[in-house]
C-alpha positions in Angstrom: -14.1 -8.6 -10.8 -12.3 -8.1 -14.6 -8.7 -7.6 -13.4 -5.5 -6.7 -15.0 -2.0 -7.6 -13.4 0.9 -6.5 -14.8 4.6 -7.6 -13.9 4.2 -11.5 -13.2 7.7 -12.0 -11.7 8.9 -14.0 -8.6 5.8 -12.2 -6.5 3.8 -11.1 -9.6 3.0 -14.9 -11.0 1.9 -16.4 -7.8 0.1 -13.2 -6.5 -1.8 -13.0 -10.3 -2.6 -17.0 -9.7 -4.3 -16.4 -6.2 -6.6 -13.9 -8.1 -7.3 -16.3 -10.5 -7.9 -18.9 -8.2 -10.3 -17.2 -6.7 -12.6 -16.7 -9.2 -11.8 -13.1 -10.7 -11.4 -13.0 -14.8 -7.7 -12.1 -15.3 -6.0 -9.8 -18.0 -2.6 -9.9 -18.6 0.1 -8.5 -21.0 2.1 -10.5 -22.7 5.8 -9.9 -23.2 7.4 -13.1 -24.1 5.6 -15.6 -22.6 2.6 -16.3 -20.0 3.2 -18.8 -16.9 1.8 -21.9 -17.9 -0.1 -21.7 -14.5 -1.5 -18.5 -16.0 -3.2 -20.4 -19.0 -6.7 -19.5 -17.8 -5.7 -15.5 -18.0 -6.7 -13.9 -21.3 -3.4 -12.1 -22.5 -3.3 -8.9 -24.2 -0.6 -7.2 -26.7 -0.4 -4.1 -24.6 -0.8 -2.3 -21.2 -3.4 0.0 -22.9 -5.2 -3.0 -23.5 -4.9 -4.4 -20.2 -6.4 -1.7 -18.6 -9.2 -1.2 -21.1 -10.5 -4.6 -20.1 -10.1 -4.2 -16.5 -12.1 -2.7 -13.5 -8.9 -2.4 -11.5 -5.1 -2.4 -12.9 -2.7 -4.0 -10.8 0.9 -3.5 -10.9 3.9 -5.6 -9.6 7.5 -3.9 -10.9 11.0 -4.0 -10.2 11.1 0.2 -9.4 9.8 3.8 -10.2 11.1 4.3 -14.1 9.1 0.8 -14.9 6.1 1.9 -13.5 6.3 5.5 -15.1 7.1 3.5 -18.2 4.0 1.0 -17.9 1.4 3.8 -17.2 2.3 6.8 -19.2 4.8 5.2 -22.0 3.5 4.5 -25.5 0.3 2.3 -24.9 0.5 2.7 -21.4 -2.1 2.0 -18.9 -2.9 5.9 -18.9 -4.7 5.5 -22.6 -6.6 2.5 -21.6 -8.0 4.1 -18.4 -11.5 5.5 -18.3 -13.8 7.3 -15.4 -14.1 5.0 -12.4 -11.4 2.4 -13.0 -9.0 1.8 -10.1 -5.2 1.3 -10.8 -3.3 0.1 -7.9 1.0 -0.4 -7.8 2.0 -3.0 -5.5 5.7 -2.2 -6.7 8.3 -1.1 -3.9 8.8 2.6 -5.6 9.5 6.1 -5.0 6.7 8.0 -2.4 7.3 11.5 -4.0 7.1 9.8 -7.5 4.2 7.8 -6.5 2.1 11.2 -4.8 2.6 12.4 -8.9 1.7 9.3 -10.8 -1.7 9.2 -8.6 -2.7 12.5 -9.2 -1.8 11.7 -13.0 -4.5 9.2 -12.9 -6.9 10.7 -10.9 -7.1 13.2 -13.5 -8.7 10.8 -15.7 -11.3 10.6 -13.2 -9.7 7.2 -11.5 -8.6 6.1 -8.1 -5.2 5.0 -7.6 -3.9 2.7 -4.6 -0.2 2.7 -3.6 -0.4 -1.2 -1.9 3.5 -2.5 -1.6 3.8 -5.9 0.0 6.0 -7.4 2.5 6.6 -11.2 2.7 8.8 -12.4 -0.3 8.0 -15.1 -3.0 6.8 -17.5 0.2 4.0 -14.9 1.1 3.5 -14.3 -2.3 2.3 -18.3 -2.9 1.4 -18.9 0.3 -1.7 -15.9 -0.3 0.1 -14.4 3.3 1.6 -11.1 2.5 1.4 -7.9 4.6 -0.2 -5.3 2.1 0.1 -1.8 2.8 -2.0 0.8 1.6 -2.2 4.6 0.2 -5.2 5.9 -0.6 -9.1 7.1 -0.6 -11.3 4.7 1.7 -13.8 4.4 -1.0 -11.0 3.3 -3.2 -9.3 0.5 -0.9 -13.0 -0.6 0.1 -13.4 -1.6 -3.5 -10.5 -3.2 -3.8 -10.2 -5.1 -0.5 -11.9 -8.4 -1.6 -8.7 -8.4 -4.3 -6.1 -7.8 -1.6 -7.6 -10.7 0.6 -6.7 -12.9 -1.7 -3.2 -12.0 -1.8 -2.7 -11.3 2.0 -3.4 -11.6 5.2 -2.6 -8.0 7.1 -4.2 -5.2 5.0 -3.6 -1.8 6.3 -5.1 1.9 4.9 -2.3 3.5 6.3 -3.1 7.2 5.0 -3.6 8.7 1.3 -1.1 8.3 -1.5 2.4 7.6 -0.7 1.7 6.4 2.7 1.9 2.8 1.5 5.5 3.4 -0.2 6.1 5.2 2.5 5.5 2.4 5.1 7.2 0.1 2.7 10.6 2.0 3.6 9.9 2.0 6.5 9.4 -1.8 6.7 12.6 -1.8 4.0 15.0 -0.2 6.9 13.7 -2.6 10.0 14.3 -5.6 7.3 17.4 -4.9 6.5 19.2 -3.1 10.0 17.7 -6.6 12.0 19.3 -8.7 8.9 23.3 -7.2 9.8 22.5 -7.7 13.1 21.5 -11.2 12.7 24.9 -11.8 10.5 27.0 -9.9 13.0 25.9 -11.9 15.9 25.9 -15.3 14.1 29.5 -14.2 12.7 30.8 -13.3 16.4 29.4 -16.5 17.7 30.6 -18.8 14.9 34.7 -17.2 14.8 34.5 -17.5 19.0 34.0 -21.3 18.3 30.7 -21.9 19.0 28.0 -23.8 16.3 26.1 -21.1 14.9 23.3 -23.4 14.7 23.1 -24.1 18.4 23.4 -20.5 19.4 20.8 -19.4 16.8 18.4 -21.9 18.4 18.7 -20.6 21.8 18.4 -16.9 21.1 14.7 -18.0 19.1 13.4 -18.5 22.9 14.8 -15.1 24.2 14.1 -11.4 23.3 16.4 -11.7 20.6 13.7 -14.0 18.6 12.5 -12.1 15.2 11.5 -13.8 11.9 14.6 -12.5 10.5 16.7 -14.9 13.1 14.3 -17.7 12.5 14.3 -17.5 8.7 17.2 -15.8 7.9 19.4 -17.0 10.2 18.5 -20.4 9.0 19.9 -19.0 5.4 22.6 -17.7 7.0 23.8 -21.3 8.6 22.9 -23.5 5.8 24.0 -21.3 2.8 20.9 -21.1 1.1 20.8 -17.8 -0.5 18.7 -18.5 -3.6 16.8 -15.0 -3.7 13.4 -14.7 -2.8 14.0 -11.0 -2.1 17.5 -10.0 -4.0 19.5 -8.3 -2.8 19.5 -5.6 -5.7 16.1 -4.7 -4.8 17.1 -4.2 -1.4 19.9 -1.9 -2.5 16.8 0.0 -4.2 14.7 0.1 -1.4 17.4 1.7 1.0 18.2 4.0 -1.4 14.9 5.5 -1.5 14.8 5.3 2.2 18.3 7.8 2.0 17.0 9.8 -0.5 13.6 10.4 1.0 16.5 10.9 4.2 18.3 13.6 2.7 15.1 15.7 1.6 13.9 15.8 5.2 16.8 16.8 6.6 17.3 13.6 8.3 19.6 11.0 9.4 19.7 7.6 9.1 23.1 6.3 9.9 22.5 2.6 10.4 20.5 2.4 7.5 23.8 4.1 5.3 25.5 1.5 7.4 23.4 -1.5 6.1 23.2 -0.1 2.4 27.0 0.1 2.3 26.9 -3.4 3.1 24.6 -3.9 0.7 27.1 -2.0 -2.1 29.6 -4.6 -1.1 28.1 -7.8 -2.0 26.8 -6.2 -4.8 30.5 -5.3 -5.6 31.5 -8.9 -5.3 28.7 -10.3 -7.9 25.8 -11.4 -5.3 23.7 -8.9 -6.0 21.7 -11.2 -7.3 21.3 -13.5 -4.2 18.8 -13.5 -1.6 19.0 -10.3 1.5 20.4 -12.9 3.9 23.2 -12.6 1.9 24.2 -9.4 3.3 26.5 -11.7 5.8 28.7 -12.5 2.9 29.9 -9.2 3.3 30.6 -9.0 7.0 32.1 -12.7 6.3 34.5 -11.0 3.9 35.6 -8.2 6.1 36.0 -10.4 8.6 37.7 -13.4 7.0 35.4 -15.9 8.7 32.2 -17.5 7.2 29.4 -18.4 9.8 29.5 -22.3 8.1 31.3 -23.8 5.5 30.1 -22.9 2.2 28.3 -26.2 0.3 31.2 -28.0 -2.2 31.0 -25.9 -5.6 29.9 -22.5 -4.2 31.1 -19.0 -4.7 33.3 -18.0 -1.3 34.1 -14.6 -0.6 37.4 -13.4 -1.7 39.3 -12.5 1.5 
């Protein structure tokens, strides 16, 4: 299949390389440089480009203004499409915005697949991630063989904007189990037990989640290099409250969590992984879980 990928970040790269991989003839755009890995790809000047080439056009972006940007901006993917090409965004974006840009694009007489992904950078290699989708069946029937190659649990959840939807959905579990993982390592820890101890005997119990096992693991051994920053968290929650506040509805611990969220971001980690939402209750409480490694930043407190 000829296919285009554009955004080839942290998840974009390895995701684009799976495809590549497997045998599908890549198109990408280049901006300053391609991933070396990505040598075999055939780079283009623009996204207009890019999707001229390409069956199916797939996007992996930091939020909504980038994919508006990318597919109706000046040579966007918009002027490159033609009747019966497929664009699918596997960005983490707005549902309302995306329920417009789809019917944008399906008045050029293409499909368009909302597919977020849950997993981080280590789904993203490993070819693991959960992929959810929004969209026609004929569309995501097309497109499956792609998405196997990138994950492992593929779901047509509904038409467009279910996908986002489900994605903040996902978003608000991620990140309410996360603080509850840093509160109760926290308590533990100031009380005087080893974090490390107690984390290990909750993974046998009801308590277990992959956010303990992996995050928790983080949490203990201070290593919050991002592979899901805690910026685009910030981004996710706040379409979960927004989406919140147009419904009429209320989602207090996920206010709770994003406030959390605002305070690391207010301390300059931002830019560190989402288990580093602890810093924060580590601040407030004056108390870190475990020692920070020599040479580290510390919360202020």
């Amino acid at each position: 299949m000829k296919v285009g990928f554009i955004g080839l970040g942290t998840m974009g790269a390895p995701m684009a390389l799976n495809l590549l991989d497997a045998g599908h003839e890549l198109f990408v755009r280049t901006r300053s440089r391609v991933p070396d890995a990505l040598a075999k790809a055939t780079a283009l000047k623009t996204n207009a480009e890019v999707a001229r080439a390409a069956d199916v056009v797939l996007l992996m972006l930091p939020d909504t203004p980038d994919v508006e940007e990318v597919l109706f901006g000046k040579d966007g993917v918009a002027e490159g499409l033609s009747p019966g090409k497929i664009v699918m965004d596997m960005s983490s974006i707005s549902p309302i915005e995306t329920k417009a840009f789809a019917a944008k694009v399906n008045e050029r007489g293409c499909e368009y697949i909302d597919a977020p992904v849950s997993g981080g950078e280590v789904g993203a290699k490993a070819a693991s991630l959960t992929i959810m989708c929004g969209g026609s069946q004929e569309a995501f029937d097309k497109v499956k063989p792609l998405l196997e190659k990138m994950g492992k649990n593929i779901t047509l959840v509904g038409g467009n904007g279910d996908g986002q939807t489900t994605k903040v959905a996902n978003q608000i579990i991620v990140a309410l189990n996360i603080a509850a993982v840093g509160e109760a390592l926290l308590f533990a820890s100031k009380a005087g037990a080893d974090p490390a101890k107690v984390r290990q005997a909750l993974m046998g119990g009801f308590a277990a989640s992959r956010i303990l096992e992996v995050h928790g693991e983080r949490m203990i051994k201070r290593t919050f290099d991002p592979g899901f920053r805690i910026e685009l968290h910030q981004k996710d929650l706040n379409l979960a409250l927004q989406g919140a506040r147009s419904m009429s509805v209320s989602l207090p611990q996920t206010a709770s969590a994003a406030q959390l969220m605002a305070s690391c971001a207010a301390q300059g980690w931002n830019k560190l992984d989402h288990s580093a939402l602890v810093k924060a209750l580590e601040h407030m409480a004056g108390h870190e879980v475990a020692a920070e490694p020599t040479g580290s930043a510390k919360p202020a407190v």
